[in-house]
N, CA, C and O atoms as a CHARMM CRD file, in Angstrom:
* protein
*
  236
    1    1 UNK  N     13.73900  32.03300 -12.49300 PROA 1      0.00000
    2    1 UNK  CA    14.59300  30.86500 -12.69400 PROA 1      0.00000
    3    1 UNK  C     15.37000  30.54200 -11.42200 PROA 1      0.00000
    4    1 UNK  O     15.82600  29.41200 -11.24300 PROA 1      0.00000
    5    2 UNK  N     15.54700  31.69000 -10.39200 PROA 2      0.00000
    6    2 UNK  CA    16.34000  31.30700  -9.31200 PROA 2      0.00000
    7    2 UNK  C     15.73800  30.71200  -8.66400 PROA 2      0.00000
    8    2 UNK  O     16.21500  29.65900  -8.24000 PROA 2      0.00000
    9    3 UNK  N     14.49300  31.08900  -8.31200 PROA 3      0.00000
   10    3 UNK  CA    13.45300  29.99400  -7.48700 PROA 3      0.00000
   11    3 UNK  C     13.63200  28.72900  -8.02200 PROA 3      0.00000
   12    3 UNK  O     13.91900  28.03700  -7.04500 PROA 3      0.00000
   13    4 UNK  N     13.62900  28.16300  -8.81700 PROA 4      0.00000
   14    4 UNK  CA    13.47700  26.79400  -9.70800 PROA 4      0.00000
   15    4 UNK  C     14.37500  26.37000  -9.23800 PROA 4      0.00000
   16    4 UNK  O     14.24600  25.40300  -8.48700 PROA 4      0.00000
   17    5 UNK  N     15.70500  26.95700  -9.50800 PROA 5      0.00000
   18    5 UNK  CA    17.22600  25.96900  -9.21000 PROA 5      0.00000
   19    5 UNK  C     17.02300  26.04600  -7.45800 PROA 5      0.00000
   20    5 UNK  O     16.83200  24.98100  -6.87100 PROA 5      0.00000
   21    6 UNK  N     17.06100  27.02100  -6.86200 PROA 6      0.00000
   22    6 UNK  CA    16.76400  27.16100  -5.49100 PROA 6      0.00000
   23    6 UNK  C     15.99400  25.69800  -4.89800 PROA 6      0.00000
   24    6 UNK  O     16.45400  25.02300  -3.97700 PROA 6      0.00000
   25    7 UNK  N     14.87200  25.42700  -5.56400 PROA 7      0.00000
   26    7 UNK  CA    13.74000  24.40900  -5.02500 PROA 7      0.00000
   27    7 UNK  C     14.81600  22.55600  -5.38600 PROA 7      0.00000
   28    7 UNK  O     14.98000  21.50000  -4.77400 PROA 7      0.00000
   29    8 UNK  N     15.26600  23.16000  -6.72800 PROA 8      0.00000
   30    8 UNK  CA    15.56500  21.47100  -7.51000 PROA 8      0.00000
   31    8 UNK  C     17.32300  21.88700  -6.15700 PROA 8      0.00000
   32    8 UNK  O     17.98600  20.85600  -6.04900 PROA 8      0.00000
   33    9 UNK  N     17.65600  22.54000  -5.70500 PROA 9      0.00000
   34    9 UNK  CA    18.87900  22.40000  -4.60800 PROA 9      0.00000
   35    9 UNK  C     17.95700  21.71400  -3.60300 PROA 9      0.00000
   36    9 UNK  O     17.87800  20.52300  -3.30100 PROA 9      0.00000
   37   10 UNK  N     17.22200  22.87100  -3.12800 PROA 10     0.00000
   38   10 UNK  CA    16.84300  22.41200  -1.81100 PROA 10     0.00000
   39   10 UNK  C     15.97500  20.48100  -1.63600 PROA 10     0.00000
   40   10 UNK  O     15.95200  19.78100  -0.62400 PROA 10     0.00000
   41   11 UNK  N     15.32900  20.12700  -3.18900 PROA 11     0.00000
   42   11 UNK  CA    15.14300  19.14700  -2.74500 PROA 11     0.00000
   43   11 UNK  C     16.60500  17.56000  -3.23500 PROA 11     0.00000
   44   11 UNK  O     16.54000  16.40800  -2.80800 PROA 11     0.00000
   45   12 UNK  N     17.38200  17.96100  -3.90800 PROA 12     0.00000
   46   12 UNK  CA    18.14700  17.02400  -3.70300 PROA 12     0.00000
   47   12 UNK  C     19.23400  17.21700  -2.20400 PROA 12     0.00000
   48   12 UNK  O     20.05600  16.33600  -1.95100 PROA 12     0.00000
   49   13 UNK  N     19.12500  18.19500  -1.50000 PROA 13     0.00000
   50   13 UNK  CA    19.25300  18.35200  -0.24800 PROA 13     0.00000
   51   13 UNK  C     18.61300  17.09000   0.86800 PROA 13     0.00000
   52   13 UNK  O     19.23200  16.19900   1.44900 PROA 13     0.00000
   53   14 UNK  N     16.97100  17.46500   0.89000 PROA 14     0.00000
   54   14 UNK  CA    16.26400  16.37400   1.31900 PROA 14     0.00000
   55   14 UNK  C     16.39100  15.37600   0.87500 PROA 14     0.00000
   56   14 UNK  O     16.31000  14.58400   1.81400 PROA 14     0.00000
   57   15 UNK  N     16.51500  14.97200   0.17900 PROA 15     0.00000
   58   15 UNK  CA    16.61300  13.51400  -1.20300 PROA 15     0.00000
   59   15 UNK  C     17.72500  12.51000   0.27000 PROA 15     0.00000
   60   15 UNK  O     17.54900  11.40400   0.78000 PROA 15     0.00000
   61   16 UNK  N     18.74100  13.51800   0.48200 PROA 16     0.00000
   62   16 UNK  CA    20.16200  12.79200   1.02500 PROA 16     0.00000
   63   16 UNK  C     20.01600  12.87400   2.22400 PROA 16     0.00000
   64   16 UNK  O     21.01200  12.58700   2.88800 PROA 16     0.00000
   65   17 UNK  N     18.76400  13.28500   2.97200 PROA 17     0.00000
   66   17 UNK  CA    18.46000  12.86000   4.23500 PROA 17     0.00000
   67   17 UNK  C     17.25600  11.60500   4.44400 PROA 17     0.00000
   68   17 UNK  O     16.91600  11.10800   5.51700 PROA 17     0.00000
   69   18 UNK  N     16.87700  11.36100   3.44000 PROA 18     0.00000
   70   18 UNK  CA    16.37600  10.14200   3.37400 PROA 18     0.00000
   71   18 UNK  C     16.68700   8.91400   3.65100 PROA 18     0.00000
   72   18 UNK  O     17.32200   8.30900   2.78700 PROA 18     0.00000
   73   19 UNK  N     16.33200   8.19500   4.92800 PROA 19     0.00000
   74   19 UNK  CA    16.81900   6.71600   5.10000 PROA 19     0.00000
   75   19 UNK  C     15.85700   5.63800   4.64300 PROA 19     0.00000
   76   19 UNK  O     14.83200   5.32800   5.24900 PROA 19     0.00000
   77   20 UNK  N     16.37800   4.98800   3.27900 PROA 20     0.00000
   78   20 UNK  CA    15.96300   4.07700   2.44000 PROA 20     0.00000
   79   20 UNK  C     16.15800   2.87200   3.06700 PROA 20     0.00000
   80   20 UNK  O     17.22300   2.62700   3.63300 PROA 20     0.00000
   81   21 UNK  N     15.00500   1.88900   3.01900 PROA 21     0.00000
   82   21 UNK  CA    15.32600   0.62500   3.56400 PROA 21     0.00000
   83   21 UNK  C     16.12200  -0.42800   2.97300 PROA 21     0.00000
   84   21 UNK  O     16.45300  -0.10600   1.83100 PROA 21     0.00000
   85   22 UNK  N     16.49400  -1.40900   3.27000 PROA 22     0.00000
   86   22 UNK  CA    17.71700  -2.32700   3.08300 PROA 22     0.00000
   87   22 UNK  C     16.81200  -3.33500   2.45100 PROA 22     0.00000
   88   22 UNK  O     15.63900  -3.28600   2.81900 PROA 22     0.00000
   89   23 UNK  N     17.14800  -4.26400   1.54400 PROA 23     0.00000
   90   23 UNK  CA    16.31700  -5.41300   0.57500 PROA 23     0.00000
   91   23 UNK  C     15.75900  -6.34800   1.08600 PROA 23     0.00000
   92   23 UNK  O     15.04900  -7.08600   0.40300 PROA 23     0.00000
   93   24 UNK  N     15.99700  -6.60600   2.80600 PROA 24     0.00000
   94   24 UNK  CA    15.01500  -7.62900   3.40800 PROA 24     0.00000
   95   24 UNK  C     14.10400  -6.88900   4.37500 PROA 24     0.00000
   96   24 UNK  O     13.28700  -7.47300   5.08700 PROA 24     0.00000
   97   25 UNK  N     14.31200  -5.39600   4.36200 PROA 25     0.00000
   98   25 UNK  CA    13.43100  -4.80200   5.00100 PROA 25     0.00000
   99   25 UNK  C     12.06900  -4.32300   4.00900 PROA 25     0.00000
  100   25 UNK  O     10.95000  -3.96000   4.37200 PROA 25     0.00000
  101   26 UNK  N     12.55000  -4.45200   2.83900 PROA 26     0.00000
  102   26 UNK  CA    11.77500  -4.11100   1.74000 PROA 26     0.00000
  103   26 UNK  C     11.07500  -5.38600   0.83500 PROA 26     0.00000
  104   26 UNK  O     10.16500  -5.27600   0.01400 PROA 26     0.00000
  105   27 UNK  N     11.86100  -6.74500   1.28800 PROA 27     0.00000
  106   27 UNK  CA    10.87300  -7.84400   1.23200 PROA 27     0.00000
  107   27 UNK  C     10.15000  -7.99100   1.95100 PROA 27     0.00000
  108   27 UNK  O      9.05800  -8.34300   1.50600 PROA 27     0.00000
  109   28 UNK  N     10.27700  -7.81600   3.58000 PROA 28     0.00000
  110   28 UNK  CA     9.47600  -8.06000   4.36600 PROA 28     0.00000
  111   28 UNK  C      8.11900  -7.40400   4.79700 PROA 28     0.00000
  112   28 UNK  O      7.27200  -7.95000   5.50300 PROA 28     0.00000
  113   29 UNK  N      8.05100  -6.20600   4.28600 PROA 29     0.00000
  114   29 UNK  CA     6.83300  -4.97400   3.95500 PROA 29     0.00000
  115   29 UNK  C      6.21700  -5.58300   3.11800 PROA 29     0.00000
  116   29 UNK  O      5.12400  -6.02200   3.47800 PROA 29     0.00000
  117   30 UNK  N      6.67300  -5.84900   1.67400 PROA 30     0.00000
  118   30 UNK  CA     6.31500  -6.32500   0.58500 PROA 30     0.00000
  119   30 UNK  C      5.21300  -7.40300   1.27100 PROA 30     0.00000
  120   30 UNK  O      3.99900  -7.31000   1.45600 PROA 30     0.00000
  121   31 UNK  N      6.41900  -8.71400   1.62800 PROA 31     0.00000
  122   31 UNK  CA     5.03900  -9.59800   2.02900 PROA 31     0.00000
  123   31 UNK  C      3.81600  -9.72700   3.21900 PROA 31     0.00000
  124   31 UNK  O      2.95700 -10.57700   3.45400 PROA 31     0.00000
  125   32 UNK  N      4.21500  -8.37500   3.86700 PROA 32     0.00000
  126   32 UNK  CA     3.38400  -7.99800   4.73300 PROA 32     0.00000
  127   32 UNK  C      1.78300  -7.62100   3.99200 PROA 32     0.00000
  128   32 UNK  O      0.63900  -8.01200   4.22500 PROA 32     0.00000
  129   33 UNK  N      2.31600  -6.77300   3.11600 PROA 33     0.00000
  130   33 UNK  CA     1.44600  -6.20400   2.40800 PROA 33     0.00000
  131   33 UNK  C      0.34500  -6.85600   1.51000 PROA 33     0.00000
  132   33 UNK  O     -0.77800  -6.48400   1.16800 PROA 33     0.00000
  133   34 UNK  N      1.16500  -8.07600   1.23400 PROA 34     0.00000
  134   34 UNK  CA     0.56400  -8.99100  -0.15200 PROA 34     0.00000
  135   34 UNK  C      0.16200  -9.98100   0.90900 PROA 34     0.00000
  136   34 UNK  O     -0.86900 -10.48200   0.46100 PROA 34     0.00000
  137   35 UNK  N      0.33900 -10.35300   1.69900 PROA 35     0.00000
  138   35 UNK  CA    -0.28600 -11.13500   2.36500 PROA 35     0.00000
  139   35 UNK  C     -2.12300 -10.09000   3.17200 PROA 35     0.00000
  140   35 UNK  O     -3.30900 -10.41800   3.18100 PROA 35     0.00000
  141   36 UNK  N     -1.58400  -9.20400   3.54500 PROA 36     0.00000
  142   36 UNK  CA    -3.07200  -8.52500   4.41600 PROA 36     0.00000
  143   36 UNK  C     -3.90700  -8.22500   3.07800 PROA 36     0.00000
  144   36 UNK  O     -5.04800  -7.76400   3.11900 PROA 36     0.00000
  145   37 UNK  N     -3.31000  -8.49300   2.03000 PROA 37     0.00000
  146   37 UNK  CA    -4.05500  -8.17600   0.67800 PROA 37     0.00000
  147   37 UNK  C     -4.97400  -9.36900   0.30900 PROA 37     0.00000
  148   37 UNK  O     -6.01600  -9.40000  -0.34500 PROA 37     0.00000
  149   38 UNK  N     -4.22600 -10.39700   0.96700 PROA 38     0.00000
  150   38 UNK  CA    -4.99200 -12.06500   0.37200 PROA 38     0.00000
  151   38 UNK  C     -6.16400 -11.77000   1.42400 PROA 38     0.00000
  152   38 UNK  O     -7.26900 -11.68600   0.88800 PROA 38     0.00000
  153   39 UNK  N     -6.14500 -11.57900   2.94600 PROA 39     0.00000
  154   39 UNK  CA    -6.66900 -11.98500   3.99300 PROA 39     0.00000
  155   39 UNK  C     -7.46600 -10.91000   3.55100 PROA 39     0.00000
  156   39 UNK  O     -8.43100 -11.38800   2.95400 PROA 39     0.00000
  157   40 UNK  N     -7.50300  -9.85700   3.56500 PROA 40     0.00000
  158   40 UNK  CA    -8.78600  -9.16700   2.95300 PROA 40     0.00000
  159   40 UNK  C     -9.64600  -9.61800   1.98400 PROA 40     0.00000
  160   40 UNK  O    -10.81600  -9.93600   2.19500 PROA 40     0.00000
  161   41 UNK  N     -9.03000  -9.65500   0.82000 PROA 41     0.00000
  162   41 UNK  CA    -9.80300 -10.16700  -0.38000 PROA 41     0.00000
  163   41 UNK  C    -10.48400 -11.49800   0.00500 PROA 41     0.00000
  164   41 UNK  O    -11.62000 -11.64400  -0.44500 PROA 41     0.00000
  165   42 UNK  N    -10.06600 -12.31900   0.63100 PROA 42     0.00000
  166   42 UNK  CA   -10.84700 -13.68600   1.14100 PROA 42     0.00000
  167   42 UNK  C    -11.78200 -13.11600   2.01900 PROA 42     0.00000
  168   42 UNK  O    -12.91400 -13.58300   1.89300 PROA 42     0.00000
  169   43 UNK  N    -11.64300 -12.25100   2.86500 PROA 43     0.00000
  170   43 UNK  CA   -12.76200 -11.67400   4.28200 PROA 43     0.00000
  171   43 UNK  C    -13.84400 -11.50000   3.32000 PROA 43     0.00000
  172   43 UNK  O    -14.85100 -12.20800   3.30100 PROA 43     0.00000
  173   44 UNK  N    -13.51600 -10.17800   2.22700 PROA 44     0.00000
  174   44 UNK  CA   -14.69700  -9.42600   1.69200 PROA 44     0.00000
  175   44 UNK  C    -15.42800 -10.65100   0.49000 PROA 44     0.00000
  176   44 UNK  O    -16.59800 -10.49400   0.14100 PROA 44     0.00000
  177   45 UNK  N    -14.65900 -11.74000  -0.01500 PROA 45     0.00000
  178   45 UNK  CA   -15.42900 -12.71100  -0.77300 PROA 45     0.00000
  179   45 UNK  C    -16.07900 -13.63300   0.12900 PROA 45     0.00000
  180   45 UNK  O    -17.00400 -14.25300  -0.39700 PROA 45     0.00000
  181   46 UNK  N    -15.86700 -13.87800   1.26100 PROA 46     0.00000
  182   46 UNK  CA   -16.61600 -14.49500   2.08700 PROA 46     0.00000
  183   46 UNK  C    -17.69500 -13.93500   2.01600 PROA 46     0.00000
  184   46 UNK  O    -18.65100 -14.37300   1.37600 PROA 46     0.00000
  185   47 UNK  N    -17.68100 -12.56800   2.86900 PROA 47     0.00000
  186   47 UNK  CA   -18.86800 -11.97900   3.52700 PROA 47     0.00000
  187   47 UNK  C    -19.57200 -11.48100   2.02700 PROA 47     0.00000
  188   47 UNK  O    -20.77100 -11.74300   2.11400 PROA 47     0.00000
  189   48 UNK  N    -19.34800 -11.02200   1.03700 PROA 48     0.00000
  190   48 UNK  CA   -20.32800 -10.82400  -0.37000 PROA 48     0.00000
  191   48 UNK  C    -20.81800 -12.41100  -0.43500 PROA 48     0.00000
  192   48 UNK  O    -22.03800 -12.54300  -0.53700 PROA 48     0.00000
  193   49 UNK  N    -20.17800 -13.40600  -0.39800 PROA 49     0.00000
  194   49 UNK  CA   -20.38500 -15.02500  -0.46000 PROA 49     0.00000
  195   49 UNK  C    -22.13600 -15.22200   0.63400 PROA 49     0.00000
  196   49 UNK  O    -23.19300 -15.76700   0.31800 PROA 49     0.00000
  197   50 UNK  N    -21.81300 -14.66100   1.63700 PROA 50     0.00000
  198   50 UNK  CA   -22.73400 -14.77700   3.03500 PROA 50     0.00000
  199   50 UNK  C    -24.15700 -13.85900   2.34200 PROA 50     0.00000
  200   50 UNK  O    -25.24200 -14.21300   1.88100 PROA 50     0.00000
  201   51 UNK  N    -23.62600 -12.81200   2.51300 PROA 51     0.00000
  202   51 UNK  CA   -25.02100 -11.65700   2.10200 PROA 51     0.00000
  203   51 UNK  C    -25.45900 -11.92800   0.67000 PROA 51     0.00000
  204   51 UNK  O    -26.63700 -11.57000   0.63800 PROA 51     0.00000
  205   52 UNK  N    -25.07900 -12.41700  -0.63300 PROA 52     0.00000
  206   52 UNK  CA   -25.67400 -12.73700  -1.29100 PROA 52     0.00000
  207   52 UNK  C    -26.67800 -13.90200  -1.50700 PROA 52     0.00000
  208   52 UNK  O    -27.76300 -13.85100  -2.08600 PROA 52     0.00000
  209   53 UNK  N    -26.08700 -14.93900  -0.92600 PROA 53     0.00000
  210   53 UNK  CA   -26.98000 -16.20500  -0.45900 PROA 53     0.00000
  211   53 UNK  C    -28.22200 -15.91300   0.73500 PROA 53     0.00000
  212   53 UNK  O    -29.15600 -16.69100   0.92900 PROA 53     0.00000
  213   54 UNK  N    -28.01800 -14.67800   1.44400 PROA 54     0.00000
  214   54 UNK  CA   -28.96700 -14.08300   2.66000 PROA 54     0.00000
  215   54 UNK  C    -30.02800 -13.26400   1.25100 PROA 54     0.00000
  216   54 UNK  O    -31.14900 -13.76700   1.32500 PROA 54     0.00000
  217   55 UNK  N    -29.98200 -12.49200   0.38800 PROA 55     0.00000
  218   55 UNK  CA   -30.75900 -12.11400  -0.51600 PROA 55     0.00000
  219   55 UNK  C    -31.01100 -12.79300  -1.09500 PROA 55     0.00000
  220   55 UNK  O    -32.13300 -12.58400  -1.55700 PROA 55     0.00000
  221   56 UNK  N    -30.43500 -13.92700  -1.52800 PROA 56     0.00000
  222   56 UNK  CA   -31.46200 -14.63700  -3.02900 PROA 56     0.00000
  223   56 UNK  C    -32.11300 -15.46300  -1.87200 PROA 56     0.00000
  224   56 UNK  O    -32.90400 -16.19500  -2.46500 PROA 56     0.00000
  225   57 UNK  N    -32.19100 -15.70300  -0.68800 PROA 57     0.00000
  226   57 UNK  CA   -33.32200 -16.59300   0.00800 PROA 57     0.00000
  227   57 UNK  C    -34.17900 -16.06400   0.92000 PROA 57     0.00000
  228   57 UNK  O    -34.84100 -16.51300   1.85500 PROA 57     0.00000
  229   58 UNK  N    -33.95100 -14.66200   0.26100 PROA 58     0.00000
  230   58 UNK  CA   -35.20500 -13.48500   1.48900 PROA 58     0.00000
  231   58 UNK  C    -35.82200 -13.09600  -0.27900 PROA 58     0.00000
  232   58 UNK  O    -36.90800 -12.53300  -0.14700 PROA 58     0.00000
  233   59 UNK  N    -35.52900 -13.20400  -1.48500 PROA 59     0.00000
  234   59 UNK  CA   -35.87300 -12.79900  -2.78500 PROA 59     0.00000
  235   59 UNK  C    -36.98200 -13.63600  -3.77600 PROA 59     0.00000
  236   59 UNK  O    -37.23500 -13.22100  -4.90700 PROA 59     0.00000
């Protein structure tokens, strides 16, 4: 049991060395993210768009 409390100390220890980002640093990831998410998903429906039309006219 000492190990246990030992570990649940030592990690709310770390917990409070954690630097959490601020709400426009955490919007701005956000739409970083959701945006390289669109630009992908459009890349890879393109190019499935390209190579499927390249098979049904070699098929």
């Amino acid at each position: 049991m000492k190990k246990f409390i030992n570990f649940l100390k030592n990690t709310v220890a770390e917990m409070k060395k954690v630097v959490w980002p601020n709400a426009q640093q955490t919007k701005r990831d956000t739409s970083v993210v959701i945006g390289m998410t669109v630009f992908f998903a459009a890349f890879l429906g393109f190019v499935d768009f390209v190579f499927q039309n390249l098979l049904s006219k070699l098929v």
